[in-house]
Backbone as JSON Lines, residues from 0, in Angstrom:
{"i":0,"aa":"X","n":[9.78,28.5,13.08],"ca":[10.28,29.75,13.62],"c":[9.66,29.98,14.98]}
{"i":1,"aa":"X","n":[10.23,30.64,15.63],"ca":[9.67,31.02,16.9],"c":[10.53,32.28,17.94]}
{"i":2,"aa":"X","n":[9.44,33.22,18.1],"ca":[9.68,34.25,18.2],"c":[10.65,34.49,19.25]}
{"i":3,"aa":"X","n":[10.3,33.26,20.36],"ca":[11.69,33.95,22.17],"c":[12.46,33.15,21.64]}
{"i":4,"aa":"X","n":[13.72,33.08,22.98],"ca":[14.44,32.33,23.11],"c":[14.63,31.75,24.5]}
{"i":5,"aa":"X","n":[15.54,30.57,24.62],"ca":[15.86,30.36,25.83],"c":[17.23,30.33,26.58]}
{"i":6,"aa":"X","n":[17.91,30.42,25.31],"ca":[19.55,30.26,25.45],"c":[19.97,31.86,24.92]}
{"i":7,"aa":"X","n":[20.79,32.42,25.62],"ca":[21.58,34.04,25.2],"c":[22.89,33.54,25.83]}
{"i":8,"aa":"X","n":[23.92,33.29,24.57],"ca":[25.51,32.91,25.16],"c":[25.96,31.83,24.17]}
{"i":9,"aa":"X","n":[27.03,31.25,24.6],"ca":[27.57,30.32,24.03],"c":[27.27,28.65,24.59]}
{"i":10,"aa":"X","n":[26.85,27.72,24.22],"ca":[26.42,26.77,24.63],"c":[26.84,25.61,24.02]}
{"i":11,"aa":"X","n":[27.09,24.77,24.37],"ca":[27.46,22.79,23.67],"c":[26.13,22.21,23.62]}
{"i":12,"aa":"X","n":[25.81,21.91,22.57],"ca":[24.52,20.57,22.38],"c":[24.94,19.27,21.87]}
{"i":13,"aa":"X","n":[24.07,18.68,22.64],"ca":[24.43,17.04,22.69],"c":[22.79,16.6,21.63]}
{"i":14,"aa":"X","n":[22.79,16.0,20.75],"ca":[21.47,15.31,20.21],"c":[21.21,14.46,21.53]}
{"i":15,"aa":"X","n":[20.27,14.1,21.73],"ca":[19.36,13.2,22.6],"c":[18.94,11.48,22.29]}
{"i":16,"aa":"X","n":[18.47,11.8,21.06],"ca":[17.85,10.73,20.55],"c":[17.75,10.34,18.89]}
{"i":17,"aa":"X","n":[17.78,9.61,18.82],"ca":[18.0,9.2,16.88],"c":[18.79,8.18,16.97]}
{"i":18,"aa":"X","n":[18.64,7.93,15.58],"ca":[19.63,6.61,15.33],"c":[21.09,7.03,15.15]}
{"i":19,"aa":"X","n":[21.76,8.59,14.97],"ca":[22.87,8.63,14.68],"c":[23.53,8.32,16.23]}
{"i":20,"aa":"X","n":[22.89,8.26,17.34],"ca":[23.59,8.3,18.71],"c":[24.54,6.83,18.5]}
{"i":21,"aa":"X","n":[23.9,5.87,17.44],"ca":[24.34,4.82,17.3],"c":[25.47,4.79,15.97]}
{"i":22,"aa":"X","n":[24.61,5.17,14.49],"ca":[25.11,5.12,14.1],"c":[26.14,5.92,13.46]}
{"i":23,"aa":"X","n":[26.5,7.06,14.12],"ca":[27.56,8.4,14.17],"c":[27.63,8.84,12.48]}
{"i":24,"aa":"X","n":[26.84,9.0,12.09],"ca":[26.79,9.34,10.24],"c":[26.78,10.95,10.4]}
{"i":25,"aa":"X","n":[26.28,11.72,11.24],"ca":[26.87,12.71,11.12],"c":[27.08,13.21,12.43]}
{"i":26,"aa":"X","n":[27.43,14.59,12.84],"ca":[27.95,15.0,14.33],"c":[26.82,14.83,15.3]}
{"i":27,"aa":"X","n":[27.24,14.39,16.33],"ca":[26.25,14.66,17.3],"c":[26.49,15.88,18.57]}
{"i":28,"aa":"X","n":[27.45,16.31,18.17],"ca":[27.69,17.67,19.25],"c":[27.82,19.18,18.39]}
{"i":29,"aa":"X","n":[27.85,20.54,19.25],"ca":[27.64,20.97,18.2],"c":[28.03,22.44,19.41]}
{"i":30,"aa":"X","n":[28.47,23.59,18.99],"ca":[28.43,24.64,19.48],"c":[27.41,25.4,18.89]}
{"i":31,"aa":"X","n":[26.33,26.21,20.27],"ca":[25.2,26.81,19.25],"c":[26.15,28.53,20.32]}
{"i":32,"aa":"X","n":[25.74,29.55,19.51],"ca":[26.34,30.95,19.92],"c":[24.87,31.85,19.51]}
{"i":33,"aa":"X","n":[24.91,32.79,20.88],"ca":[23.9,33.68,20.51],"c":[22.46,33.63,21.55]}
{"i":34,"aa":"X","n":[21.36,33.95,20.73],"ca":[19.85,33.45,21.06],"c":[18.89,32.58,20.13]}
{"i":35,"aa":"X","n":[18.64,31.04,20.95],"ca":[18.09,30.02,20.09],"c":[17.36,29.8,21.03]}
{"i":36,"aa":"X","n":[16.4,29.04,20.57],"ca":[15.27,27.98,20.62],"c":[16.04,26.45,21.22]}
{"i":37,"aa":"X","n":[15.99,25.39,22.0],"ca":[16.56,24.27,21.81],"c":[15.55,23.41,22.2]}
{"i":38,"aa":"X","n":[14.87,23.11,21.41],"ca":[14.01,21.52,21.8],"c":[14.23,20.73,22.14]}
{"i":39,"aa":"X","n":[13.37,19.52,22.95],"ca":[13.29,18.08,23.85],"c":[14.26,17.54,23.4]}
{"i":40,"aa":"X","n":[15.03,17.41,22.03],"ca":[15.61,16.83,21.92],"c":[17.12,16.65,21.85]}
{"i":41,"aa":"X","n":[17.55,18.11,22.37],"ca":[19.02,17.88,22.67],"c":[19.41,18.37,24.03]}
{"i":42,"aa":"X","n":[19.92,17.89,24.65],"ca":[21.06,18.27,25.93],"c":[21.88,19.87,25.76]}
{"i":43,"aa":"X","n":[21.83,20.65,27.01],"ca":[22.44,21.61,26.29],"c":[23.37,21.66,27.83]}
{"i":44,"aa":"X","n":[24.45,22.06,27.55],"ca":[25.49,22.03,27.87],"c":[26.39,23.79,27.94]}
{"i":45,"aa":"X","n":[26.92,24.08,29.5],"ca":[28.05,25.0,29.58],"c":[29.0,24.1,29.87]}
{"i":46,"aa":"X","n":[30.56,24.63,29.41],"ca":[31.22,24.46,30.23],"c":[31.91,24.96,30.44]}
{"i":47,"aa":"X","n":[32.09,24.67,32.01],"ca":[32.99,25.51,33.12],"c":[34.5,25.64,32.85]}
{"i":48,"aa":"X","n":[34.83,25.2,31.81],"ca":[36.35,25.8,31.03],"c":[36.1,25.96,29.79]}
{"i":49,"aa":"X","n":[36.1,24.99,28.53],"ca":[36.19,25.43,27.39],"c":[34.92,24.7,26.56]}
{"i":50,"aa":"X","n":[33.77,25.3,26.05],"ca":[33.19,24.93,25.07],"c":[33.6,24.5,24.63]}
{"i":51,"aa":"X","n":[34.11,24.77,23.68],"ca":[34.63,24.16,22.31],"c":[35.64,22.7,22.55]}
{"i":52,"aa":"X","n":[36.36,22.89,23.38],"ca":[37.08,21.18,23.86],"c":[35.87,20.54,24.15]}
{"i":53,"aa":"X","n":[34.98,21.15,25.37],"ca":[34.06,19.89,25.87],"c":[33.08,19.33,24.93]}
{"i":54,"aa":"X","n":[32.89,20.25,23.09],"ca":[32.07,19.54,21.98],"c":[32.79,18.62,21.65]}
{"i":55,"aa":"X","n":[34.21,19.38,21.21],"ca":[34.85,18.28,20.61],"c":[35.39,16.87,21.54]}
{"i":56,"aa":"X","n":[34.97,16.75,23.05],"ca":[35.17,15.69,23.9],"c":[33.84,15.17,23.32]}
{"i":57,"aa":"X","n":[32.84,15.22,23.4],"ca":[31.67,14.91,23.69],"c":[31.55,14.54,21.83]}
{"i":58,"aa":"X","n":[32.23,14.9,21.14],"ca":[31.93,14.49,19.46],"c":[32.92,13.37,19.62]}
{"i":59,"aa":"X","n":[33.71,12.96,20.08],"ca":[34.63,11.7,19.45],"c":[34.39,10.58,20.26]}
{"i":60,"aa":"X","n":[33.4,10.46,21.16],"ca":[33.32,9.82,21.99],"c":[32.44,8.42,21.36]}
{"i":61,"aa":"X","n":[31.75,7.29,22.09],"ca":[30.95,6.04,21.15],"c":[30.0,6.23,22.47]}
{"i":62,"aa":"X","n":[29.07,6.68,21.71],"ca":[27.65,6.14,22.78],"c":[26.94,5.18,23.27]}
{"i":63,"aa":"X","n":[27.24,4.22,22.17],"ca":[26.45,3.14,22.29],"c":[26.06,2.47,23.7]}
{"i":64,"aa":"X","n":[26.92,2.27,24.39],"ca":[26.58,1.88,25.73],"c":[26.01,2.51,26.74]}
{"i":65,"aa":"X","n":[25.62,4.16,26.34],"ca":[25.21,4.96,27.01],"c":[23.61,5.08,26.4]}
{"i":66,"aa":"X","n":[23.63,4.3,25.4],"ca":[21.98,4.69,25.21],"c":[21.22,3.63,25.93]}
{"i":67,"aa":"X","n":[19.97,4.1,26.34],"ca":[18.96,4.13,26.97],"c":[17.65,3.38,26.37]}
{"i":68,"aa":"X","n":[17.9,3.83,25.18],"ca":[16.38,3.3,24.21],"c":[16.75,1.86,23.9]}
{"i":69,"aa":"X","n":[15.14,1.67,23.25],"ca":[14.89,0.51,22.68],"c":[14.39,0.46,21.59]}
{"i":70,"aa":"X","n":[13.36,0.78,21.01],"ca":[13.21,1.15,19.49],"c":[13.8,1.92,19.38]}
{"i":71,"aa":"X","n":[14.18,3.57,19.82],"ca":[14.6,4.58,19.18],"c":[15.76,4.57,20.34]}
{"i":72,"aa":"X","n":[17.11,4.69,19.76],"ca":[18.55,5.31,20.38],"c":[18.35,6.36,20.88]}
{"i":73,"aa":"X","n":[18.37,6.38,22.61],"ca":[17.99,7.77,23.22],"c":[19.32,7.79,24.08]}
{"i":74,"aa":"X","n":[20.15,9.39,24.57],"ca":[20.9,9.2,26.2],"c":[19.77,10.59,26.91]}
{"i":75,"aa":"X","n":[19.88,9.92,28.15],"ca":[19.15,10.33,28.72],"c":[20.28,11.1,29.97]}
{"i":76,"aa":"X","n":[19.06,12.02,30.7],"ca":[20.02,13.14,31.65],"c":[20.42,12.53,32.63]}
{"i":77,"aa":"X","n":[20.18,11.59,33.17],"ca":[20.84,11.03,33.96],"c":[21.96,10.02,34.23]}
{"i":78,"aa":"X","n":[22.03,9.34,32.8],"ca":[23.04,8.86,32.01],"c":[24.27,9.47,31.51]}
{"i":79,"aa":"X","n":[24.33,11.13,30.84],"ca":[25.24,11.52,30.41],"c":[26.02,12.62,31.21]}
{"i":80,"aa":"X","n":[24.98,12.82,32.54],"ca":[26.06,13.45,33.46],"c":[27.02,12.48,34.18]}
{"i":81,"aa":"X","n":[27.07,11.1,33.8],"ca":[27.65,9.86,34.43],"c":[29.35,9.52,33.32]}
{"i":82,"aa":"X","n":[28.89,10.07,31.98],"ca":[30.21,9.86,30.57],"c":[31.14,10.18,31.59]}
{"i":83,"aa":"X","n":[32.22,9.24,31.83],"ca":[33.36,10.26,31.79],"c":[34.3,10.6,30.79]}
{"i":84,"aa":"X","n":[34.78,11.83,31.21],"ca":[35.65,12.92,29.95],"c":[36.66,12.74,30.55]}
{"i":85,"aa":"X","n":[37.77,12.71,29.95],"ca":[39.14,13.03,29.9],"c":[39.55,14.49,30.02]}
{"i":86,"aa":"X","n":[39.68,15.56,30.92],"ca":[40.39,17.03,30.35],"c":[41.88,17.4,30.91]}
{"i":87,"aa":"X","n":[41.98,17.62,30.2],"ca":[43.57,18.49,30.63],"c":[43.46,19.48,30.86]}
{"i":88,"aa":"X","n":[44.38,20.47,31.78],"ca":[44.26,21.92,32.28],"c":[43.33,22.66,31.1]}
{"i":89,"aa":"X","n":[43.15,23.89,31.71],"ca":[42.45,24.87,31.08],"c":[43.35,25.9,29.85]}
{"i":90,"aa":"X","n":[44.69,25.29,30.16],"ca":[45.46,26.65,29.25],"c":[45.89,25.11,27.93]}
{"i":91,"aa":"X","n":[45.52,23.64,28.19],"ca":[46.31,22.89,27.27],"c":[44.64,22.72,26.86]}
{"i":92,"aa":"X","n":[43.41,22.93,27.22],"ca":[42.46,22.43,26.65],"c":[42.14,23.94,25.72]}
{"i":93,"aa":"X","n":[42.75,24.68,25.65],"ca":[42.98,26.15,25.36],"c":[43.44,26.1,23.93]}
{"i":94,"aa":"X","n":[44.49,25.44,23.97],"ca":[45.78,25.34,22.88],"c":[44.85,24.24,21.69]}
{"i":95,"aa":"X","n":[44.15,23.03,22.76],"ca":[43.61,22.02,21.41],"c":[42.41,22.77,21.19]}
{"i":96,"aa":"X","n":[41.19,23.53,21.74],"ca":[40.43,23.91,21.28],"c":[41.13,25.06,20.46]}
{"i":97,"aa":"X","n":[41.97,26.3,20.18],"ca":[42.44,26.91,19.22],"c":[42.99,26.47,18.13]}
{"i":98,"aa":"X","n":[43.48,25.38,17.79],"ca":[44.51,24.38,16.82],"c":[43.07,23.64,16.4]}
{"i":99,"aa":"X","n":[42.22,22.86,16.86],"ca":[40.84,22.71,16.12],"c":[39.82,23.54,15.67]}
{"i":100,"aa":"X","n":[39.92,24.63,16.05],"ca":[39.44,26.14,15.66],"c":[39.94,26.56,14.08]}
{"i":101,"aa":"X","n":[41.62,26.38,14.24],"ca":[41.79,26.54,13.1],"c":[41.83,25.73,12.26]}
{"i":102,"aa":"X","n":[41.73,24.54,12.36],"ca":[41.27,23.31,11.35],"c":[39.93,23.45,10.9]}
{"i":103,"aa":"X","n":[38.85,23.9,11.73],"ca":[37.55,24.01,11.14],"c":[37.46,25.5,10.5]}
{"i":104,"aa":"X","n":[37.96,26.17,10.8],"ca":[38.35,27.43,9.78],"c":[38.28,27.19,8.55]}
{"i":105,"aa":"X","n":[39.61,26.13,8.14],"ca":[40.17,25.7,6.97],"c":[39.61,25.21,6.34]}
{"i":106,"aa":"X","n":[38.17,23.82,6.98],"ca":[37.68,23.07,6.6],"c":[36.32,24.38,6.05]}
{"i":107,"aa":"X","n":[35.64,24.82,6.67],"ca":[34.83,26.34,6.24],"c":[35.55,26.55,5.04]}
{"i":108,"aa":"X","n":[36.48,27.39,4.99],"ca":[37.05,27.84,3.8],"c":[36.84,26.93,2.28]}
{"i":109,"aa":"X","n":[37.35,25.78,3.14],"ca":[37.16,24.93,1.73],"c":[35.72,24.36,1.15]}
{"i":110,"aa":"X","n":[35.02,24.06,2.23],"ca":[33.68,23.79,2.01],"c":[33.07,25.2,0.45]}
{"i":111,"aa":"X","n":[33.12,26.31,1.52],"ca":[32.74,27.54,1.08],"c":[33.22,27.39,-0.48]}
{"i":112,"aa":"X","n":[34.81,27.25,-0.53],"ca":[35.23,26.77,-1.97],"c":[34.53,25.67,-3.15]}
{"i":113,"aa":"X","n":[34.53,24.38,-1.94],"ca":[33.52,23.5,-3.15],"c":[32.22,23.89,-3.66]}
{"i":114,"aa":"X","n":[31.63,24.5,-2.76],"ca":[30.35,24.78,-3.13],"c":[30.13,26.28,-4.4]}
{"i":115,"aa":"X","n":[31.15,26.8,-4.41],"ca":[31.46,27.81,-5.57],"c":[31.89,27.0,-6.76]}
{"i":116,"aa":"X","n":[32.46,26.15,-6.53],"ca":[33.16,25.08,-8.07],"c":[31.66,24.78,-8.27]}
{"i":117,"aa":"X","n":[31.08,23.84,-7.26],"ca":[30.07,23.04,-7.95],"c":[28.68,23.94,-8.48]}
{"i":118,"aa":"X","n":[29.14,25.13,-7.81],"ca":[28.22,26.39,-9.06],"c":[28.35,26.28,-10.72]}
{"i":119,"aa":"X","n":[29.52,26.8,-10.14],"ca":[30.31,26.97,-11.48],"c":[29.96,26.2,-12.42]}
{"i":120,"aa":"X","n":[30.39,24.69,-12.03],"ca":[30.21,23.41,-12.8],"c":[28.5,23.54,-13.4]}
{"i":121,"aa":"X","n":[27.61,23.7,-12.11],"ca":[26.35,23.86,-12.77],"c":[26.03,24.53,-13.95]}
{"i":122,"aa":"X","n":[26.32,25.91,-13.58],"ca":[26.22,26.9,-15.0],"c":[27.03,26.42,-15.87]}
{"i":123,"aa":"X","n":[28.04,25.89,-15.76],"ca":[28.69,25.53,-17.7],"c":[28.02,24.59,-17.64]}
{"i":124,"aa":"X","n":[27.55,23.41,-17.03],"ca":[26.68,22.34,-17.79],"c":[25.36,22.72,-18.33]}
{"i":125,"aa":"X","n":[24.59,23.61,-17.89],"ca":[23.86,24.05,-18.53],"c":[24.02,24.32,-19.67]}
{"i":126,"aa":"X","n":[25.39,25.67,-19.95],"ca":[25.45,26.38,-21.13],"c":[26.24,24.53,-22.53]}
{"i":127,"aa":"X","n":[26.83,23.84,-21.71],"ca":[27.22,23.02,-22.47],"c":[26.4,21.82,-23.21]}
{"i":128,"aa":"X","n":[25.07,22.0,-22.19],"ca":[24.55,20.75,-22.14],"c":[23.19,21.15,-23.1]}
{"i":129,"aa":"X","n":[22.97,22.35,-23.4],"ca":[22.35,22.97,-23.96],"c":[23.09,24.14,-25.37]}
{"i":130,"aa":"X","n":[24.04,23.41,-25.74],"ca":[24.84,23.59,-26.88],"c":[25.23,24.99,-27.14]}
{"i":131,"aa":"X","n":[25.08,26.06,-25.74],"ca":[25.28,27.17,-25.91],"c":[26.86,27.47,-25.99]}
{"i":132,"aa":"X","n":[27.34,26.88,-25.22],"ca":[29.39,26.1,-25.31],"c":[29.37,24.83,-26.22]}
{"i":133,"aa":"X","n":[30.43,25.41,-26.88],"ca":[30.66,23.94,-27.87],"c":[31.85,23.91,-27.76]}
{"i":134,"aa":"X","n":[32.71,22.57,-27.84],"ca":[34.44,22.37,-27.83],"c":[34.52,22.49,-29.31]}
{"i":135,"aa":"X","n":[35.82,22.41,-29.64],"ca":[36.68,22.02,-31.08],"c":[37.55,21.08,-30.87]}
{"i":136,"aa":"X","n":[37.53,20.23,-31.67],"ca":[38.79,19.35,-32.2],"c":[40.47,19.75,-31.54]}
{"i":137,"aa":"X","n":[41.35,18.93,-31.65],"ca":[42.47,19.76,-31.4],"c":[42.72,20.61,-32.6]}
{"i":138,"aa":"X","n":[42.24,20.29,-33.78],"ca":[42.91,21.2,-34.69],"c":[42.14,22.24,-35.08]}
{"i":139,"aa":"X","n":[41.44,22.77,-33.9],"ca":[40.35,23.67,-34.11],"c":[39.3,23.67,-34.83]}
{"i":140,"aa":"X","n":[38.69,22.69,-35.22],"ca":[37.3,22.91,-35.67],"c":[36.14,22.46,-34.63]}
{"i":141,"aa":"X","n":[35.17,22.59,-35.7],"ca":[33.92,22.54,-34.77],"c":[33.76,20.49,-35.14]}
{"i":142,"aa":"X","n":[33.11,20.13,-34.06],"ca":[32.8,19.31,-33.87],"c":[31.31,19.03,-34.54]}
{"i":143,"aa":"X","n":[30.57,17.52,-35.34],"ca":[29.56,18.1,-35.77],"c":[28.3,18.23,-34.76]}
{"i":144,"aa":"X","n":[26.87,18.55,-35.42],"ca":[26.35,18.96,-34.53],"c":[25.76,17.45,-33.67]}
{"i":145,"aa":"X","n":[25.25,17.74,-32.84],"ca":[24.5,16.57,-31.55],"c":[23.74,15.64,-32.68]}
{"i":146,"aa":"X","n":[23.33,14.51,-32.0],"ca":[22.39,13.63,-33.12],"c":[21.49,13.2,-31.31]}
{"i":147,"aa":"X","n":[20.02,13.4,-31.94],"ca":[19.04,12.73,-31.05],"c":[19.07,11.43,-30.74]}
{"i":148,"aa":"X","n":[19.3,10.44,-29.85],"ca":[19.11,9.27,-30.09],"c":[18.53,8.45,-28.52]}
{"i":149,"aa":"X","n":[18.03,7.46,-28.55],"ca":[17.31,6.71,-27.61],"c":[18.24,5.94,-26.54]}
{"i":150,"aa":"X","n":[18.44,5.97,-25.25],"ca":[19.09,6.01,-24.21],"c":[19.39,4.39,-24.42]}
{"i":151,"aa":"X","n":[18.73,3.92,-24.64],"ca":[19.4,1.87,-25.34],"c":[20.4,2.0,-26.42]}
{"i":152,"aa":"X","n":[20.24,2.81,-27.76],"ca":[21.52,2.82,-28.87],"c":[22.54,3.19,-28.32]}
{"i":153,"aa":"X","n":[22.73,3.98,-26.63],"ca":[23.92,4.52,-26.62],"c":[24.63,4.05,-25.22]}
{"i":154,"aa":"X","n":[24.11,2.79,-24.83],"ca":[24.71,2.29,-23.44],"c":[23.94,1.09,-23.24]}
{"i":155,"aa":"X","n":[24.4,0.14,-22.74],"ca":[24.08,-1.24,-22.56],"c":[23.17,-1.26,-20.65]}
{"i":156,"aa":"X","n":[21.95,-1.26,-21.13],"ca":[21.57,-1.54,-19.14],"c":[22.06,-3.0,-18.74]}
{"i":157,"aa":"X","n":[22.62,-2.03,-17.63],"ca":[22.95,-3.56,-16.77],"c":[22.65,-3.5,-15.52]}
{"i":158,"aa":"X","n":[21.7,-4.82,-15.35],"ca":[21.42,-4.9,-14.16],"c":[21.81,-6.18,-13.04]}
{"i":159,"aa":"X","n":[21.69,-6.15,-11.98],"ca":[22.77,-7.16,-10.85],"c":[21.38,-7.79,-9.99]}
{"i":160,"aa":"X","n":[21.14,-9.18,-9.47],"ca":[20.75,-10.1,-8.36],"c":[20.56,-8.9,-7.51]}
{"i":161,"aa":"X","n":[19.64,-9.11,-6.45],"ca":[19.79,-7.96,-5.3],"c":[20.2,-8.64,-4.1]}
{"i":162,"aa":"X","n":[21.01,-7.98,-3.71],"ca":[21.89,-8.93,-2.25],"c":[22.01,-7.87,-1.16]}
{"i":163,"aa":"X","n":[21.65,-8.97,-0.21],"ca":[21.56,-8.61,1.0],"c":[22.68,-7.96,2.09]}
{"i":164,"aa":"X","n":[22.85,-6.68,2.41],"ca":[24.35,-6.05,2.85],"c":[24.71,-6.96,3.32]}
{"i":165,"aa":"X","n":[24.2,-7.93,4.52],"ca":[25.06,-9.03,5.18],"c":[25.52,-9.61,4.22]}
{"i":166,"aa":"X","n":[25.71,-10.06,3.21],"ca":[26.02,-10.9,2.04],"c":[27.46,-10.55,2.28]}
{"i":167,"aa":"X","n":[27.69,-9.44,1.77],"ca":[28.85,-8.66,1.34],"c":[29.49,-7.87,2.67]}
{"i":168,"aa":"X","n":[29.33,-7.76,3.73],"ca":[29.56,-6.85,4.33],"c":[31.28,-6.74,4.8]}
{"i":169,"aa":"X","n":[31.63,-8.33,5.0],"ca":[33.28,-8.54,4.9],"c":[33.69,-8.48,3.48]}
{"i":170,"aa":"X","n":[33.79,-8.15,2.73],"ca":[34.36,-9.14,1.39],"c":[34.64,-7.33,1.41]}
{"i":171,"aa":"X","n":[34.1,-6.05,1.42],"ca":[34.6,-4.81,1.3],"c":[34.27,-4.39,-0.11]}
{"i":172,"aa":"X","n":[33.23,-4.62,-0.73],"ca":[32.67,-4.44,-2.21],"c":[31.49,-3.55,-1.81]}
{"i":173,"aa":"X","n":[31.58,-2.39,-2.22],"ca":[30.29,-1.2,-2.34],"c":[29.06,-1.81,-2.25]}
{"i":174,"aa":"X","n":[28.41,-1.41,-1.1],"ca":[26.78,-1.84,-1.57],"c":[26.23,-0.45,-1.62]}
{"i":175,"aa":"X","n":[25.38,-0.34,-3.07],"ca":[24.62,0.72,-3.06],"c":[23.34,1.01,-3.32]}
{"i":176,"aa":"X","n":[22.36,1.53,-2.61],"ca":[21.28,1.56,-2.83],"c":[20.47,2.8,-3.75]}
């Protein structure tokens, strides 16, 4: 936590450094709104037409050739005022930042949704899993009660060679760790 700020407004952040600059596993741009804090480690960004297009320019883009590092995947400030962006006028970068506005709306909404199911789901597994819910048969009866038993009588372990992702990495078969 920390008590000032340095940013009051609407702003684009770029991550700086990490391995996602490489390996894009999750976003690396981001609209922050308001009064924040922004540490060494991200780029912060106005722009002179549309926020929200210039994240979503700056999110679909491949860095890789723009990083800088060597152990650790860095872009640096003198490097990423060099990206070039693609923009279209201000009233068509208008139209795609509103039309992706309302896609991430939707995507909110639904998020907001899964995360109420997978409540849900929690509390009946509890009440189920703890025999406070019990099913019936189709022909309505009760089912009998649970029997205790040892995690070998009721499933076969199986276990696999351990292989190396390069092994598999064309062939398109799950590697999971």
């Amino acid at each position: 936590y920390v008590k000032d700020y340095l940013f009051d407004g609407e702003y684009v952040l770029l991550g700086e450094d990490g391995a996602n600059i490489i390996t894009r596993s999750s976003r690396l741009s981001f609209i922050a709104k308001g009064r924040f804090w922004v540490n060494n480690h991200a780029h912060v960004f106005q722009a002179k037409e549309s926020n929200y297009f210039l994240c979503e320019s700056l999110e679909r883009l491949s860095y890789v050739k723009f990083n800088t590092g060597t152990a650790q995947p860095k872009l640096n400030s003198l490097v990423i005022k060099k990206i070039p962006i693609f923009t279209p006028s201000l009233p068509e970068q208008n139209k795609i930042a509103d039309f992706l506005s309302s896609v991430d709306n939707k995507l909110q909404h639904l998020k907001k949704k899964k995360e109420l199911l997978e409540q849900y789901k929690k509390g009946l597994m509890q009440k189920i899993f703890s025999q406070e819910i019990r099913f019936k048969d189709d022909n309505g009866n009760d089912y009998p009660d649970w029997e205790e038993k040892k995690l070998g009588e009721v499933c076969i372990v199986c276990s696999s060679k351990r292989v190396l992702q390069d092994e598999w990495k064309n062939e398109g078969v799950p590697f999971l760790r």
